[in-house]
C-alpha positions in Angstrom: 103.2 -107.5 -121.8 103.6 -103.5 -121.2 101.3 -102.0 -123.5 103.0 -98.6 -123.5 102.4 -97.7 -127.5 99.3 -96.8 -128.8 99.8 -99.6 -131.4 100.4 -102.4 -128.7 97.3 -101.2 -126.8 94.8 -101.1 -129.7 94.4 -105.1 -129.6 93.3 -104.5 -126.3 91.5 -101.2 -126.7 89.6 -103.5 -130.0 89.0 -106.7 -127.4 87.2 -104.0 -124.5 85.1 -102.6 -127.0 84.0 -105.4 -128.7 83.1 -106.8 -125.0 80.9 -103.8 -124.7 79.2 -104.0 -128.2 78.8 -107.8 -128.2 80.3 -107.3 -131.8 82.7 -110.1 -133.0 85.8 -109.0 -134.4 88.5 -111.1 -135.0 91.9 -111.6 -133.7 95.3 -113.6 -134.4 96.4 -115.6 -132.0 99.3 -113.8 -130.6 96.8 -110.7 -129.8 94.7 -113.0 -128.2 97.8 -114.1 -125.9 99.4 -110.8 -125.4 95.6 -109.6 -124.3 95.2 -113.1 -122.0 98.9 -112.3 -120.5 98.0 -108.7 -119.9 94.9 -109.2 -117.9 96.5 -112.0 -115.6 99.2 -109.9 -114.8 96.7 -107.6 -113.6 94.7 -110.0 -111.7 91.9 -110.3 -114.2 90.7 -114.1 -114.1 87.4 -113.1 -115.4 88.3 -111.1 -118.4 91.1 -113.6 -118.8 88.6 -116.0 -119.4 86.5 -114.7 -121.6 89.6 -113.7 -124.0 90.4 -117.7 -123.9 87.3 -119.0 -124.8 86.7 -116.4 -127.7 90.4 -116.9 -128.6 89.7 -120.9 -128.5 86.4 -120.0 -130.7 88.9 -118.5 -133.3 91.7 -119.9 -133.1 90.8 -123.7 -131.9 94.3 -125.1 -132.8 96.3 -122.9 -131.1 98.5 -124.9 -128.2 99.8 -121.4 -126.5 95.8 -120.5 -126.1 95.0 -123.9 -124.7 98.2 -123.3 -122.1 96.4 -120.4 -120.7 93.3 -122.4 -120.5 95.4 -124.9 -118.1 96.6 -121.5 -116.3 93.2 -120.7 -115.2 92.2 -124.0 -114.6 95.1 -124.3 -111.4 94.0 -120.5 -110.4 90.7 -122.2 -109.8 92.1 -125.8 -108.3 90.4 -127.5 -111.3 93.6 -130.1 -111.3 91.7 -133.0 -113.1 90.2 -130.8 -115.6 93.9 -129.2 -116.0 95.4 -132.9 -116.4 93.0 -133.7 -119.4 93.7 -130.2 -121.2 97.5 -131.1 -121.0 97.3 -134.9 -121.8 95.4 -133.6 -125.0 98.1 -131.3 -125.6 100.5 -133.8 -125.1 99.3 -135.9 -127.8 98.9 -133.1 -130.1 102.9 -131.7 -129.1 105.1 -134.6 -127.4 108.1 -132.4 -127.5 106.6 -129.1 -126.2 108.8 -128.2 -122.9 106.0 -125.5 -122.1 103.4 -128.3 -121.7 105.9 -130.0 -119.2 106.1 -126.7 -117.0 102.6 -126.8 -116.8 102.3 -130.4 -115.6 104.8 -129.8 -113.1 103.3 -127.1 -112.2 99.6 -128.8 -111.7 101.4 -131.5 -109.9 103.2 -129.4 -107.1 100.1 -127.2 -106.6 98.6 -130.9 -105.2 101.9 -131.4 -103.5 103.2 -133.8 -105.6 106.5 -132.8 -105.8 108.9 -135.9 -106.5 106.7 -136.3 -109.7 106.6 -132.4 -110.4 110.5 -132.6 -110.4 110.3 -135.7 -112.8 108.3 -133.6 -114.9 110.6 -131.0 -114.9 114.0 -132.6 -116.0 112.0 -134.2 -119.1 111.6 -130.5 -120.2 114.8 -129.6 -119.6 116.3 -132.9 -121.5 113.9 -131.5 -124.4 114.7 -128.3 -124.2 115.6 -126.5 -127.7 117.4 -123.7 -125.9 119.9 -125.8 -123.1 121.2 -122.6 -122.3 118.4 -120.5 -121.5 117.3 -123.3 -119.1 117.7 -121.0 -116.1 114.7 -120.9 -115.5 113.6 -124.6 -115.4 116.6 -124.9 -113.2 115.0 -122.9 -110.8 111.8 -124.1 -110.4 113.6 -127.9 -110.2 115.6 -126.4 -107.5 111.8 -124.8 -105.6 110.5 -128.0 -105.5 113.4 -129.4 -103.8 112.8 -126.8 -101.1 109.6 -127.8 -100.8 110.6 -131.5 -100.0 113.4 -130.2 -97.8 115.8 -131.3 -99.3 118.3 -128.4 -99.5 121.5 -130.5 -100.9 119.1 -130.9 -104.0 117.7 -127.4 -104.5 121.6 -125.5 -104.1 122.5 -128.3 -107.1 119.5 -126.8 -108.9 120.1 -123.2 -107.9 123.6 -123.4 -108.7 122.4 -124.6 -112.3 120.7 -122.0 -112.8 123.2 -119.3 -111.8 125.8 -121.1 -114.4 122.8 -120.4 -116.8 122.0 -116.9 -115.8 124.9 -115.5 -113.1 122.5 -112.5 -112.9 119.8 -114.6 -111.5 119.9 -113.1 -107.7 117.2 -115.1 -106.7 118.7 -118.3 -107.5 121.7 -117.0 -105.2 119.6 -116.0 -102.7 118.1 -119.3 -102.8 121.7 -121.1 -102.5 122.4 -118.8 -99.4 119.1 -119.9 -97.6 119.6 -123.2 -98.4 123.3 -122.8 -96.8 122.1 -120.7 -93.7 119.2 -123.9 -93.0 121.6 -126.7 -93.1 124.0 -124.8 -91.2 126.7 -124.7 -93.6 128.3 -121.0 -93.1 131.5 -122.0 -94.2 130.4 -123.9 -97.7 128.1 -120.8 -98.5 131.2 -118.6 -97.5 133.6 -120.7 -100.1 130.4 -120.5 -103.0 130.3 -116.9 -102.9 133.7 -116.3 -103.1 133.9 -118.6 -106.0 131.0 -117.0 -107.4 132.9 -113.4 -106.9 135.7 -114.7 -108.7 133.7 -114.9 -112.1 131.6 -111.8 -111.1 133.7 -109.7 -109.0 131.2 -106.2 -108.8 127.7 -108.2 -107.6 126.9 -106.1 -105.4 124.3 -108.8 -103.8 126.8 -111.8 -103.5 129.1 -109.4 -101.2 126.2 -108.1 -99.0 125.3 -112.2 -98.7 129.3 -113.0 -97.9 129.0 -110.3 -95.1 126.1 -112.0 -93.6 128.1 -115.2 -93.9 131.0 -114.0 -91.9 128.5 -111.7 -89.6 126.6 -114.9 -88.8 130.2 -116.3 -87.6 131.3 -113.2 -85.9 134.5 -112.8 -87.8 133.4 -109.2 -88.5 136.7 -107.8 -89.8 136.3 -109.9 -92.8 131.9 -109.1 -92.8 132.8 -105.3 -92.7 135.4 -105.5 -95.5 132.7 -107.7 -97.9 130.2 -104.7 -97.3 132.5 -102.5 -98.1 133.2 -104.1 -101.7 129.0 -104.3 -101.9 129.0 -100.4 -101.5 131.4 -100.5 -103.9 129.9 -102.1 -106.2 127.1 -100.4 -105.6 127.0 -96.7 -103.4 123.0 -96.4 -103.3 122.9 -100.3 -101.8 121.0 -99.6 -98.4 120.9 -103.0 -97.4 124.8 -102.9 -97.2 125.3 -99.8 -95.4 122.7 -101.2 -92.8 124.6 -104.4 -92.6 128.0 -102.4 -92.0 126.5 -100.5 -89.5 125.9 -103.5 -87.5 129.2 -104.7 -87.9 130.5 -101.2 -86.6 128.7 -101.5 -83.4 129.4 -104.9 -82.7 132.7 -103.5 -83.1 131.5 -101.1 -80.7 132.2 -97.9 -83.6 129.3 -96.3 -82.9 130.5 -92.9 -84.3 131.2 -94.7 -88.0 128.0 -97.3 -87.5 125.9 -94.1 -86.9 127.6 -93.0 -90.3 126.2 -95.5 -92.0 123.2 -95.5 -90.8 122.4 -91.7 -91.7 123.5 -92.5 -95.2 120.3 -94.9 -95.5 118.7 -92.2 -94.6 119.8 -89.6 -96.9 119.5 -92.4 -99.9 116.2 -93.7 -99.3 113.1 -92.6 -96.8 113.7 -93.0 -93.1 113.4 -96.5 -91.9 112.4 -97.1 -88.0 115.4 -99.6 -88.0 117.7 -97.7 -88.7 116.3 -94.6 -86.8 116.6 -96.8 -84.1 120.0 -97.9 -84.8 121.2 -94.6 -84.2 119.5 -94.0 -81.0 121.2 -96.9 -79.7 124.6 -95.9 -80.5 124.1 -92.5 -79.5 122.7 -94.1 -76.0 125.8 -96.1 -75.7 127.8 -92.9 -76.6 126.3 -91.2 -73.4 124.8 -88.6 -75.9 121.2 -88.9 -74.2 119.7 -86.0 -76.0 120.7 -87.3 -79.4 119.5 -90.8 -78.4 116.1 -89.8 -76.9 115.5 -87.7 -79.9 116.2 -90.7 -82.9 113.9 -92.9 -80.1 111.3 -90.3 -80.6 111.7 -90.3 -84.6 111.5 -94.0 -84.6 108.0 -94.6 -82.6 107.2 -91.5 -85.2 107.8 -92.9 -88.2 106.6 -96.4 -86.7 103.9 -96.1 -84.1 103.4 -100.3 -84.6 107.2 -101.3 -83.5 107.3 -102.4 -80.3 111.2 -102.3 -80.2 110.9 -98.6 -80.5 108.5 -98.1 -77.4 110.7 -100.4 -75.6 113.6 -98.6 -76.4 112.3 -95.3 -74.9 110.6 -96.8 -72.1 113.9 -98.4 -70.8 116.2 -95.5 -72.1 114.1 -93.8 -68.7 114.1 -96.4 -66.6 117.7 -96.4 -66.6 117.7 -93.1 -65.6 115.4 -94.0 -62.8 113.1 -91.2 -64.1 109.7 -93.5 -64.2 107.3 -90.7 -64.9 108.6 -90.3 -68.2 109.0 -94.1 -68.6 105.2 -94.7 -67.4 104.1 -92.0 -69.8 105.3 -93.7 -73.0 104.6 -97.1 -72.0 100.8 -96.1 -71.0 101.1 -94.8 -75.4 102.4 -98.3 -76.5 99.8 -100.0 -74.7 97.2 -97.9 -75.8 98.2 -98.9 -79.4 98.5 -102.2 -79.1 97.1 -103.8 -75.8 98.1 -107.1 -76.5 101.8 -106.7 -76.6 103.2 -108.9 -73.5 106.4 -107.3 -73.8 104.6 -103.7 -72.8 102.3 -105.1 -70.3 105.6 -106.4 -68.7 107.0 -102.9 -68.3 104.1 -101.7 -67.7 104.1 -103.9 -64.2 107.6 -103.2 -63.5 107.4 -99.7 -63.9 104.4 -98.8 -61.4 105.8 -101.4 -58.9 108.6 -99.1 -59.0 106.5 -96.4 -58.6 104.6 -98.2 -55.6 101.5 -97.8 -58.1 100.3 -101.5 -56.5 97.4 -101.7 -57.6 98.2 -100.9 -61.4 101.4 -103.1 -61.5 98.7 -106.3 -60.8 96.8 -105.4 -63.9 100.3 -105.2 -65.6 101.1 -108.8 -64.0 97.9 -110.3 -64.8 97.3 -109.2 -68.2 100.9 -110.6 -68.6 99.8 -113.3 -67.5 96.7 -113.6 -69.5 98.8 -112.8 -72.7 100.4 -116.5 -72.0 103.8 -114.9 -70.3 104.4 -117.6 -67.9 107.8 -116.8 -66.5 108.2 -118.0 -62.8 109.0 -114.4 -62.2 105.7 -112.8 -63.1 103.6 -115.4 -61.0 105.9 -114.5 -58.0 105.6 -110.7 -59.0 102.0 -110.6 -58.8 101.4 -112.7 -55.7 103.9 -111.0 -53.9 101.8 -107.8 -55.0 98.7 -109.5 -54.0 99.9 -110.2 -50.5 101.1 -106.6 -50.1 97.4 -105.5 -50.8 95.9 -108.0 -48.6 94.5 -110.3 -51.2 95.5 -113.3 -49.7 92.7 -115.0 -51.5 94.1 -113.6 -54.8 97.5 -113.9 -54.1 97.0 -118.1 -53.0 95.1 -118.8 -56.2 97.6 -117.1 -58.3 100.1 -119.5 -56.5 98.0 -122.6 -56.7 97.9 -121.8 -60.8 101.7 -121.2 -61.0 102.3 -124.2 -59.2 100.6 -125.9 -62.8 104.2 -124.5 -64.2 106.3 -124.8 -62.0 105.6 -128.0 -59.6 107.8 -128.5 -56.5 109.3 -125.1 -56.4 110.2 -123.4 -53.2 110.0 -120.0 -53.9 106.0 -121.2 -54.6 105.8 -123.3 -51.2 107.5 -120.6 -48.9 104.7 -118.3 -50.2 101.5 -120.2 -50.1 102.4 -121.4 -46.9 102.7 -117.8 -45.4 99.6 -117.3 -46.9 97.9 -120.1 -45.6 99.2 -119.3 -42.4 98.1 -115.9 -42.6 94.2 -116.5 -43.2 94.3 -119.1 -40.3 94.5 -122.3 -42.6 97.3 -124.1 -40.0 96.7 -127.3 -41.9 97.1 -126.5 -45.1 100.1 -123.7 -44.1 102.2 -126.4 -42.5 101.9 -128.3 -45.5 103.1 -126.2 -47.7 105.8 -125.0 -45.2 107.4 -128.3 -44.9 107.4 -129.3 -48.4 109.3 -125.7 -48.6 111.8 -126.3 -46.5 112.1 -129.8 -48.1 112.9 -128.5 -51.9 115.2 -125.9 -50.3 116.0 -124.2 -47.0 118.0 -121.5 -47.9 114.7 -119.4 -49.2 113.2 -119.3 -45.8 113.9 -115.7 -45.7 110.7 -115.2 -48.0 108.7 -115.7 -44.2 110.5 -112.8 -42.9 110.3 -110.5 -45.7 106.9 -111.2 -47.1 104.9 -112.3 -43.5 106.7 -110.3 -40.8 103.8 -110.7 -38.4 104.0 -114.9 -38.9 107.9 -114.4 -37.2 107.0 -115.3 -33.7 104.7 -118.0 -34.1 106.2 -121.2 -32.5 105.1 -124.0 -35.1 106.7 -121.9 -38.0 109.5 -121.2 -36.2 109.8 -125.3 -35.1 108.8 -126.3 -39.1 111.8 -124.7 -39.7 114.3 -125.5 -37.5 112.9 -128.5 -37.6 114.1 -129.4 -40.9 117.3 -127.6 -41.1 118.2 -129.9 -38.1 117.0 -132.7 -39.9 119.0 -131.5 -43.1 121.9 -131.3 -40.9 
């Protein structure tokens, strides 16, 4: 309970001040409630406490006190000690649906959820109000979910919106249930049943946009979020969602529209800031889009998408100063981004920056990005600055990803070859040439000064002969 009025808050005002006088005053039981509900909702388990055992001490009868008692008792994990309250209660109140919740609701916090949805339909058989059962309904249909079984929560879900069609949750619920099990169309066919009865929810036309969206038929997606706004002209969510449609419909003038609407009806989000500079990019409008990347890593120094967007907006435009001084910002907010580290590399190998592109490589690395790609980055890197050393452990590691690979072989044994390890080069050589001939380029390119030596030379030919 809200205790806006001064005459709802004086049972409480009474309760502090007797706390603080040690005085006993006494209450009925429905202050004592309305007091015990007030400080849970607030996160009070202490205070709740004390107003249940003072409320027991007055009012020892009172079943509604006694459920609170159980209420605490879960907060705390006490599930045995919750059992015996209820199993008193029980015998006291056979027909009490309330004491039924609360069982099912001790038995799913211990994951017993088969018996928790036992539970459950015995207070809804005993219900005195069948049709404000909307809410049993949906806690049936969560422990469903729970079990995974997703045919039996939308039965559940769907109950409960025939109980309460304003119940968004439960059709939220019967959505995700659909999207898991992969059931587009069936969701698609609900919610245009459920529109029938209920033809301005705002929130069942934003979820049958998603439906079609998720199919790709976005004629029929951008005409549902259409009826949401609508329905509804302050619904963000829906004019986000139609902006997507637009630029998969590659409208970027009408998706960026939309998206400056969210803006002027709510406060900036980085999404769709960066929406906008996207569309304005693919518009060729480079000083709009640079200046909505800007206003995105402004409002949202933490989203990498936005750093990534400005980074690369430069790098297509070959101009990698500018794209090395924002990625050097990203990772000096967060330094363990892979995704930045992995620009980071590219852009100062670009730049011929060697020696800063392998700690861009190797912290990639060390942030668990193991793309074949990255190994052979670095040890190509390596090699270039004469850490052969480097460069063949680097190799030897990749080869832990990536056994038998050619690219691998052709390297390590150039590199062998280079510090004078004949043995180990021609080993490596050979089982190169084996997995694939056709990358024995990677000799000329990466060892020039190895051309000319006859065994490498005779390795080769060797096998292409052989091959032939």
């Amino acid at each position: 309970m809200n205790y806006s009025q001064d005459d709802e808050k004086f049972p409480l005002t009474r309760f502090e001040s007797m706390l603080k006088t040690n005085d006993i005053l006494f209450f009925d039981s429905s202050e004592f409630e309305n007091i015990i509900h007030h400080y849970l909702e607030n996160g009070k388990i202490a205070l709740s406490k004390r107003a249940i055992k003072l409320g027991l001490e007055q009012h020892p009868s009172s079943i509604n006190l006694r459920l609170f008692q159980v209420e605490i008792l879960v907060i705390e994990n006490k599930f045995s000690e919750a059992d015996d309250v209820l199993d008193m209660l029980h015998d006291l109140e056979p027909n009490n649906e309330e004491i039924f919740i609360q069982k099912a609701n001790v038995l799913s916090k211990q994951d017993k959820h088969e018996e928790a949805i036992n539970t459950l339909l015995i207070a809804i058989d005993i219900s005195s109000t069948p049709n404000e059962d909307a809410d049993l309904y949906a806690l049936v249909g969560m422990e469903y979910l729970f079990l995974d079984q997703f045919e039996n929560a939308i039965i559940y879900f769907k109950k409960c919106l025939d109980s309460d069609i304003s119940d968004y949750s439960a059709l939220h619920n019967i959505v995700y249930c659909y999207d898991f099990l992969n059931k587009n169309e069936e969701a698609i066919t609900y919610l245009n049943n459920f529109l029938d009865r209920n033809p301005y929810c705002e929130v069942a036309w934003h979820q049958l946009g998603r439906q079609y969206f998720t199919i790709k038929d976005y004629s029929k997606a951008n005409a549902a979020f259409d009826f949401a706004i609508i329905s509804d002209d302050t619904f963000v969510s829906a004019y986000i969602e139609k902006g997507k449609i637009l630029e998969k419909l590659k409208q970027y003038d009408e998706a960026i529209e939309n998206y400056k609407i969210t803006l002027a009806l709510d406060e900036p989000t980085s999404f769709a800031l960066l929406r906008i500079g996207y569309c304005y990019d693919k518009l060729e409008q480079d000083d709009l889009a640079i200046q909505f990347f800007k206003k995105t890593i402004d409002e949202d120094a933490l989203l990498d998408k936005g750093w990534i967007a400005i980074t690369k907006f430069y790098m297509k435009r070959l101009n990698y100063q500018k794209a090395l001084h924002y990625i050097n910002k990203a990772v000096n907010i967060d330094g363990e981004n892979v995704l930045y580290w992995k620009l980071f590399a590219t852009i100062n190998k670009r730049l011929n920056f060697l020696e800063e592109a392998e700690i861009g490589y190797k912290r990639t690395l060390d942030l668990g990005n193991y793309e074949l790609e990255t190994w052979l980055d670095r040890g190509d890197i390596l090699t270039a600055l004469g850490e052969y050393e480097a460069a063949i452990y680097n190799l030897i590691q990749a080869t832990e990803f990536y056994p038998e690979n050619a690219e691998i072989e052709y390297r390590l044994g150039g590199l062998y070859f280079t510090t004078l390890k004949s043995e180990e080069g021609r080993f490596h050589l050979k089982n190169a040439v084996r997995l694939n001939k056709d990358y024995s380029f990677i000799i000329s390119e990466l060892f020039p000064s190895l051309n000319d030596r006859p065994m490498i030379r005779a390795i080769i030919s060797d096998s292409k002969n052989t091959s032939n």
